[in-house]
N, CA, C and O atoms as CSV, one atom per row, in Angstrom:
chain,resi,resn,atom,element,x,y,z
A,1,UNK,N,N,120.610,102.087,96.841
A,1,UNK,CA,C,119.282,102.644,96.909
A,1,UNK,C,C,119.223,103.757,97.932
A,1,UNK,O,O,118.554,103.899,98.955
A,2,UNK,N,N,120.028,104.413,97.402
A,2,UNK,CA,C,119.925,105.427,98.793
A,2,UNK,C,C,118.898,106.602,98.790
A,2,UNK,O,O,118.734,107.414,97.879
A,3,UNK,N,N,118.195,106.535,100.064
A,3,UNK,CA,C,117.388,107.803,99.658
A,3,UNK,C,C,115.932,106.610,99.925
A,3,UNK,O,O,114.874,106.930,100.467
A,4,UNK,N,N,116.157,105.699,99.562
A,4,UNK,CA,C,114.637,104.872,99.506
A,4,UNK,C,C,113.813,104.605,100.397
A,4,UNK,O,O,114.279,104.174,101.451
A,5,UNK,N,N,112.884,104.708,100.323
A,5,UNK,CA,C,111.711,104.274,101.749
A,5,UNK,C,C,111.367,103.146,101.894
A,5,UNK,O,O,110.479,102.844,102.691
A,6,UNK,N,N,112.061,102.198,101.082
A,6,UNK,CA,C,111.770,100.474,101.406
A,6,UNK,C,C,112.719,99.686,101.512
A,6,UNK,O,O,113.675,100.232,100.959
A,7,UNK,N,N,113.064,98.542,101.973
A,7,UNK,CA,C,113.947,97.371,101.680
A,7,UNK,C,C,113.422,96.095,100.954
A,7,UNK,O,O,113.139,95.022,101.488
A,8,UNK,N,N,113.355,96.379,99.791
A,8,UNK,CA,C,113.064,94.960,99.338
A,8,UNK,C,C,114.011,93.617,99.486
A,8,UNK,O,O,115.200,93.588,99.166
A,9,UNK,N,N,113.142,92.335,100.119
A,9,UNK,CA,C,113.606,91.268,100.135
A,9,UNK,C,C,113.139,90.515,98.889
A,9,UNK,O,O,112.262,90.863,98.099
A,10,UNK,N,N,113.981,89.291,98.867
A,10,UNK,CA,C,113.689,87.868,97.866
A,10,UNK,C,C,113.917,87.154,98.502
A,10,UNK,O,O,114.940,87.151,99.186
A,11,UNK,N,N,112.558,85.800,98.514
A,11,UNK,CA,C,113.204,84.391,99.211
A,11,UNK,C,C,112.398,83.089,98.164
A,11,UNK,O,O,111.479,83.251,97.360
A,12,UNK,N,N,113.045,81.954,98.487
A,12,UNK,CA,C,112.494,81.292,97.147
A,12,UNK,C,C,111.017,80.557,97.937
A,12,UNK,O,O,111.004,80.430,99.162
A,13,UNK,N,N,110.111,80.217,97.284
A,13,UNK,CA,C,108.753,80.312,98.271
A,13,UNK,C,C,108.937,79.131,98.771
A,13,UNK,O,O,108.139,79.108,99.708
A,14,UNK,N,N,109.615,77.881,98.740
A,14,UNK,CA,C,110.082,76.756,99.517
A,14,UNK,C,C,110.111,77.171,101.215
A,14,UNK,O,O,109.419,76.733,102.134
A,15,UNK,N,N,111.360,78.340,101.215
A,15,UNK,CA,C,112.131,78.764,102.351
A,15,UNK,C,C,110.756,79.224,103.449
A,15,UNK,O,O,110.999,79.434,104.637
A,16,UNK,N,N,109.472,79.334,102.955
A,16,UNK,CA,C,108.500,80.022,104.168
A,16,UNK,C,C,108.171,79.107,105.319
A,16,UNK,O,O,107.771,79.483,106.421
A,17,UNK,N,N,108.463,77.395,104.796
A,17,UNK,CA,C,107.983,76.595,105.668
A,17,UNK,C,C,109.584,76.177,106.470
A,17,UNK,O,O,109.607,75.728,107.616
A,18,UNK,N,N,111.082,76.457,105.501
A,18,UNK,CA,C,112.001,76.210,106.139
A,18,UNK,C,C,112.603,77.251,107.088
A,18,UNK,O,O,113.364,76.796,107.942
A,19,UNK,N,N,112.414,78.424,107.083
A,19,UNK,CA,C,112.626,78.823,108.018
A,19,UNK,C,C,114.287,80.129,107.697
A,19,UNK,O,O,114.866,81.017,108.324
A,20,UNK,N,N,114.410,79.373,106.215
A,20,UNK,CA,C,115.133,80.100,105.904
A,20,UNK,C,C,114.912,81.836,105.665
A,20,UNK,O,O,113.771,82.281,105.795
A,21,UNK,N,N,115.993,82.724,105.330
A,21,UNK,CA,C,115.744,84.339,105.366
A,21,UNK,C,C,115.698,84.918,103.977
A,21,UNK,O,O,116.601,84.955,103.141
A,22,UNK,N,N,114.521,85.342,103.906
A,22,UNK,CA,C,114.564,86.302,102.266
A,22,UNK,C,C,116.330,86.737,102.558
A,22,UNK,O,O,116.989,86.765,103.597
A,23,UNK,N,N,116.612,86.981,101.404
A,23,UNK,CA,C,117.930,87.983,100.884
A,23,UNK,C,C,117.330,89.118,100.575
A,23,UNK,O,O,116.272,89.129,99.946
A,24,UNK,N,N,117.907,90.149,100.961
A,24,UNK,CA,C,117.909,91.599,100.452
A,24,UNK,C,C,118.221,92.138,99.032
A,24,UNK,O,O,119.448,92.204,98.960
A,25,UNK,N,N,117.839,92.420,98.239
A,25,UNK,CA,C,117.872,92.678,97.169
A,25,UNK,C,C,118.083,94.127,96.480
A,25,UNK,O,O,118.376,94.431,95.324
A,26,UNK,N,N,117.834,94.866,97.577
A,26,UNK,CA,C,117.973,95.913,96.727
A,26,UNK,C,C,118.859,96.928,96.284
A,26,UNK,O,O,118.649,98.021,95.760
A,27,UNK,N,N,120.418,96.029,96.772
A,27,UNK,CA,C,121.674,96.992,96.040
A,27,UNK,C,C,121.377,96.856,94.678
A,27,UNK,O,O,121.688,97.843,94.012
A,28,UNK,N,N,120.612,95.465,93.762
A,28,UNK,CA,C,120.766,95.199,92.997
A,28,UNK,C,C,119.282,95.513,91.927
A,28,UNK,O,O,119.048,94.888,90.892
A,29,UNK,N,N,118.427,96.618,92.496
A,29,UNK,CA,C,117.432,97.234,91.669
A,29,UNK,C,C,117.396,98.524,91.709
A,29,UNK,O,O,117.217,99.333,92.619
A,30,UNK,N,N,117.640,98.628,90.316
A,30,UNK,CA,C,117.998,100.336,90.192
A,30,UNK,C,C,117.039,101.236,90.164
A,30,UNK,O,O,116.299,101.217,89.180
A,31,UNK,N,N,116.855,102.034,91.002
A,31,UNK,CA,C,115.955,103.036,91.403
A,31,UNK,C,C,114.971,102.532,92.447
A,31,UNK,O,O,114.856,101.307,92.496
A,32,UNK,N,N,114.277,103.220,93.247
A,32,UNK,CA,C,113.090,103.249,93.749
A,32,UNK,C,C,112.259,102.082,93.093
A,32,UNK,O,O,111.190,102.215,93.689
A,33,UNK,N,N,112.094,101.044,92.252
A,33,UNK,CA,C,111.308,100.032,91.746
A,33,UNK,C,C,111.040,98.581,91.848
A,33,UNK,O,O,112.044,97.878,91.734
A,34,UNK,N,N,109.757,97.885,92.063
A,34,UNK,CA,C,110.291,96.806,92.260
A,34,UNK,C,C,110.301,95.431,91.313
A,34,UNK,O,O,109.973,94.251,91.428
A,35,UNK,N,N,110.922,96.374,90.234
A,35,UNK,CA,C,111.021,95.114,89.367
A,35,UNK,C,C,112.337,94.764,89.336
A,35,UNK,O,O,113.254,95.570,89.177
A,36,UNK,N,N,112.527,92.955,89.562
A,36,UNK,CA,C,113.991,92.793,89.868
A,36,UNK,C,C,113.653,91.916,88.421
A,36,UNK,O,O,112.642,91.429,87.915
A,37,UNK,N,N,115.066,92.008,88.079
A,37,UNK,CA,C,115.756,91.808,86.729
A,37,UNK,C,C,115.941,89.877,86.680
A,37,UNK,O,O,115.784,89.332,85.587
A,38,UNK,N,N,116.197,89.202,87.650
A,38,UNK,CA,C,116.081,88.238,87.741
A,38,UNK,C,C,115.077,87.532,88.012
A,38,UNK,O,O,114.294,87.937,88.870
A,39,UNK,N,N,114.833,86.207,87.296
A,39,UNK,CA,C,113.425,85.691,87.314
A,39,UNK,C,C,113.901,83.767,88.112
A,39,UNK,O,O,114.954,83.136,88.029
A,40,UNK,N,N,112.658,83.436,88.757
A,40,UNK,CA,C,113.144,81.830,89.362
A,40,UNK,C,C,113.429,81.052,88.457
A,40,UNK,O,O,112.978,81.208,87.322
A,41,UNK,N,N,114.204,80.098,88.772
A,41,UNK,CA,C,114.540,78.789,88.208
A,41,UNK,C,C,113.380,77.955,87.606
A,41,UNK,O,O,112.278,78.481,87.449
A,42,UNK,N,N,113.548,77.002,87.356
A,42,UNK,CA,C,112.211,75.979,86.587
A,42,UNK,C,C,111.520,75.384,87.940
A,42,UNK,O,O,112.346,75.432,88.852
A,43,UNK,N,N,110.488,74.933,88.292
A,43,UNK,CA,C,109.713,74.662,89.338
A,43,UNK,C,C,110.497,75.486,90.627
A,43,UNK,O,O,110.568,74.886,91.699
A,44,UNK,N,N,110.801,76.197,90.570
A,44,UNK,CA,C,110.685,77.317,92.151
A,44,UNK,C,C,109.712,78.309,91.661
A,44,UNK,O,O,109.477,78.412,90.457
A,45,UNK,N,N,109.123,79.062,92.577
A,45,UNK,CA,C,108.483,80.745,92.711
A,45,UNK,C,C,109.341,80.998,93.815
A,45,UNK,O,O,110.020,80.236,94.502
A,46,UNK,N,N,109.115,82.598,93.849
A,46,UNK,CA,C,109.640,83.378,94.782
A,46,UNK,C,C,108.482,84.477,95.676
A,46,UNK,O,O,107.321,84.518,95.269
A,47,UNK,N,N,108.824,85.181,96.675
A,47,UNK,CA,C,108.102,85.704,97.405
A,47,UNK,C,C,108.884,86.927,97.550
A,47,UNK,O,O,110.097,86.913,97.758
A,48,UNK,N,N,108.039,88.194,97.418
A,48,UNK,CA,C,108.794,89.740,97.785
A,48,UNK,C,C,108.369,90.048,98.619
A,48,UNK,O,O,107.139,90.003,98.662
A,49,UNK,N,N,108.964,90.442,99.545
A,49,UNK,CA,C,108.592,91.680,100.690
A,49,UNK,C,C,109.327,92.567,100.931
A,49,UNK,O,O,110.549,92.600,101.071
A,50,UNK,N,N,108.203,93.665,101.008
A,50,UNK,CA,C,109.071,95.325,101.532
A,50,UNK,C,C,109.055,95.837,102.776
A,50,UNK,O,O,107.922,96.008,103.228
A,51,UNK,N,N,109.994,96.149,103.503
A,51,UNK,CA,C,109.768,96.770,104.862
A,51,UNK,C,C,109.848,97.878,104.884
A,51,UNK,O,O,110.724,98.120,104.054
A,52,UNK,N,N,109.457,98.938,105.360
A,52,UNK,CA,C,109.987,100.099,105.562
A,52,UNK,C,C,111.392,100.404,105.661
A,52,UNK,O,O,112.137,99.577,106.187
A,53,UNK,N,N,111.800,101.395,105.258
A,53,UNK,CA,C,113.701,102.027,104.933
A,53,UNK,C,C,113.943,102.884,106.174
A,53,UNK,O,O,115.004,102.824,106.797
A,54,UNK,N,N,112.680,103.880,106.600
A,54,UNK,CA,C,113.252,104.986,107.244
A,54,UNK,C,C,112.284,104.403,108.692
A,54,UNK,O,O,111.132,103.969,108.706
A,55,UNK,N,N,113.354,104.615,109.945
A,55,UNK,CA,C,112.614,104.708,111.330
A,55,UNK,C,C,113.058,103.048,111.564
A,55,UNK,O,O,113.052,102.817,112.773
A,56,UNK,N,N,113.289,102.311,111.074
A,56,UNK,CA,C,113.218,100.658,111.235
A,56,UNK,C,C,112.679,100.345,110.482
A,56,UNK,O,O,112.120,101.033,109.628
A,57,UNK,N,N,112.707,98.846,110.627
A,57,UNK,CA,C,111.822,97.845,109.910
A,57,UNK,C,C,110.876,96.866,111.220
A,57,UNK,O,O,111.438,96.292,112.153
A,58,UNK,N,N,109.410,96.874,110.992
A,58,UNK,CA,C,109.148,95.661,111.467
A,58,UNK,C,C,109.234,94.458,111.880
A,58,UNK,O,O,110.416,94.156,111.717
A,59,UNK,N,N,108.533,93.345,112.439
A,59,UNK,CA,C,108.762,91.844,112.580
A,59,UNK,C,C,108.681,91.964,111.043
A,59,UNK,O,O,108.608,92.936,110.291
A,60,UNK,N,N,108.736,90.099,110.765
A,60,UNK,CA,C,108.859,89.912,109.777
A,60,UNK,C,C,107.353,88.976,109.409
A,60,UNK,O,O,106.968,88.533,108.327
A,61,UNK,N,N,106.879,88.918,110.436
A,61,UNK,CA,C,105.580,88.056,110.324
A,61,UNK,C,C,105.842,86.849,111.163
A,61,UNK,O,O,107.001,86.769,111.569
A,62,UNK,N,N,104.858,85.690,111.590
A,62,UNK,CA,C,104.794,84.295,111.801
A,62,UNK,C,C,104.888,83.309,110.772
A,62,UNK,O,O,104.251,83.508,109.738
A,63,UNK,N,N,105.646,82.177,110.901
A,63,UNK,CA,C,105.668,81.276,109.850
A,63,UNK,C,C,104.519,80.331,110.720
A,63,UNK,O,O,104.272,80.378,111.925
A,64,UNK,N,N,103.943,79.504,109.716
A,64,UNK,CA,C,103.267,78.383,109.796
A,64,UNK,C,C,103.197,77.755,110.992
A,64,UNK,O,O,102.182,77.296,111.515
A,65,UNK,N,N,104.473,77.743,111.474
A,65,UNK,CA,C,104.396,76.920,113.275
A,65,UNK,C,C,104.446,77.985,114.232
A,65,UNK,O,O,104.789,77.709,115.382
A,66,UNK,N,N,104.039,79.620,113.803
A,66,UNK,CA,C,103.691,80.377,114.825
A,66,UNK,C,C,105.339,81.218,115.710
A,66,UNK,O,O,105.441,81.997,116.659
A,67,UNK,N,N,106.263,80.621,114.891
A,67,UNK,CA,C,107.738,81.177,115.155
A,67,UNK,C,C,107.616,82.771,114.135
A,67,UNK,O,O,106.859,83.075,113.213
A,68,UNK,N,N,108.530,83.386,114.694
A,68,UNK,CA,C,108.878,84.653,113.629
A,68,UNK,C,C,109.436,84.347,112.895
A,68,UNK,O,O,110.071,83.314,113.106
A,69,UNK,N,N,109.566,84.945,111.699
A,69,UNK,CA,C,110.192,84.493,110.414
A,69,UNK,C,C,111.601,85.495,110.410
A,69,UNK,O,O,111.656,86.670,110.771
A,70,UNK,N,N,112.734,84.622,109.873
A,70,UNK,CA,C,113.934,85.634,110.291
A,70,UNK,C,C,114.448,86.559,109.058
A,70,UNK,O,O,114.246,85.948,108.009
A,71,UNK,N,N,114.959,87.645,108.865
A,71,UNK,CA,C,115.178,88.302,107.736
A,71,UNK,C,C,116.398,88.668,107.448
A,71,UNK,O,O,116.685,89.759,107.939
A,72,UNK,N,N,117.259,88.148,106.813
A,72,UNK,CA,C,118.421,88.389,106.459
A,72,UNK,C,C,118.836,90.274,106.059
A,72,UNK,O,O,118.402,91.003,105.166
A,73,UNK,N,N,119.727,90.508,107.052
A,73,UNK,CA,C,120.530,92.249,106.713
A,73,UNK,C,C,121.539,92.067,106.090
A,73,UNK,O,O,122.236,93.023,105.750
């Protein structure tokens, strides 16, 4: 994705209370878009977030117990 002004993540929506890290996703969406080609399993959802590409990226937010949420690079 070179050239892009975002980083899209994927995490499965379980992981918000575990603490686990979205995965990065976006070697694997072609172009500037955020429709990813893969869809969840049977009873999971998933959660997207974009950070900014250029200058850094932000926190990642607070989880539920008020910790930062960690983001997998």
């Amino acid at each position: 994705m070179a050239g892009a002004e975002s980083n899209p993540y994927r995490g499965d929506v379980a992981w918000l209370d575990d603490g686990i890290a979205a995965g990065r996703i976006g070697e694997r969406i072609p172009g500037n878009s955020a429709y990813d080609r893969q869809t969840p399993g049977s009873g999971t959802a998933w959660y997207h977030v974009a950070t900014g590409g250029d200058g850094g990226e932000g926190t990642p937010g607070l989880g539920t117990d008020g910790t930062e949420r960690p983001v997998a690079r």
